[in-house]
C-alpha positions in Angstrom: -30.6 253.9 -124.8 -29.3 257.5 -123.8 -28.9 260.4 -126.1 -25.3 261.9 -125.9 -24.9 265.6 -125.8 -21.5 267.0 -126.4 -20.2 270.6 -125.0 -16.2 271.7 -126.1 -16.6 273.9 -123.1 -19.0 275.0 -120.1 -20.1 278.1 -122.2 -22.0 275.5 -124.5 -22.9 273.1 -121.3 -24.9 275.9 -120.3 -26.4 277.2 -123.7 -28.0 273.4 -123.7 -29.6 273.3 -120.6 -30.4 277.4 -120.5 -31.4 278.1 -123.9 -32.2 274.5 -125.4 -33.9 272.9 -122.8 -31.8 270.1 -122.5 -32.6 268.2 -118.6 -29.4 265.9 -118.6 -29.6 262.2 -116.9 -26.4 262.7 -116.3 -23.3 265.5 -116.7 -19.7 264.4 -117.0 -17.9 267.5 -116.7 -14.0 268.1 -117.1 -12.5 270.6 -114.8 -10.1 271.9 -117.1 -12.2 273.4 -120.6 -11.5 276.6 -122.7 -14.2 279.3 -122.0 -15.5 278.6 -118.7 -13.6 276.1 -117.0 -15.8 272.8 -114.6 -15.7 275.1 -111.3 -17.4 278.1 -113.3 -19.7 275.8 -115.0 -21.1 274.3 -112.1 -21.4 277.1 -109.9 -23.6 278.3 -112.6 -26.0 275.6 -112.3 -25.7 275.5 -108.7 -26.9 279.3 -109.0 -29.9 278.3 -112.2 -30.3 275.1 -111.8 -29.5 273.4 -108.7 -31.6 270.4 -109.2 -29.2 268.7 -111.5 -26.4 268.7 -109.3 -26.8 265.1 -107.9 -26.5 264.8 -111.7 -22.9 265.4 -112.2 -19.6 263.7 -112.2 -16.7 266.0 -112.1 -13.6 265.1 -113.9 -10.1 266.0 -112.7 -6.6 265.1 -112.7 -6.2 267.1 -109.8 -7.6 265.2 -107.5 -4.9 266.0 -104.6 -6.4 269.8 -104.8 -7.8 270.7 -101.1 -9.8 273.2 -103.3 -10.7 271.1 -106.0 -12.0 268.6 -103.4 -14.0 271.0 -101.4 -15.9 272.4 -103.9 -17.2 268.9 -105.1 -18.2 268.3 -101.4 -19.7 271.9 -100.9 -21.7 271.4 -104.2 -22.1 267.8 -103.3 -20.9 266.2 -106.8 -19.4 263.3 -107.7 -15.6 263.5 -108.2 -13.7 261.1 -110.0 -9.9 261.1 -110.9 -8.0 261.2 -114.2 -7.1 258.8 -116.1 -9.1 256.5 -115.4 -10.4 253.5 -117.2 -13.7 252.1 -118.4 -14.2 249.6 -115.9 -13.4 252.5 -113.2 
């Protein structure tokens, strides 16, 4: 029952929720993406739009980053490793 929206990179992320509108359930968002990369992306929102930051899961495969890891607990988002499965 949800809508999908899809974003190549954090540049377009934001154009949905800045200039469309767009109030997201929920955000899966990749660390690594051309333009503006999951740390820049979110920082924005943290900035613009703070209250959908309980809304996001943030996607890495560098999980064993001390500063990958604090910034997910600074901003207080959900980090979940790469690969991982459905059933994960």
């Amino acid at each position: 029952g949800y809508r999908v929206h899809e974003a190549a990179d954090g540049e377009r992320a934001r154009a949905l929720i800045e200039t469309d509108g767009l109030r997201p359930e929920l955000i899966f968002c990749d660390q690594r993406m051309p333009r503006m990369d999951g740390t820049a992306f979110l920082e924005w929102l943290a900035t613009f739009e703070p209250a959908l930051l309980p809304r996001v899961v943030l996607l890495t495969g560098d999980t064993l980053s001390p500063e990958i890891v604090a910034f997910a607990s600074r901003l207080h988002v959900r980090l979940v490793a790469k690969p991982f499965t459905q059933d994960d």
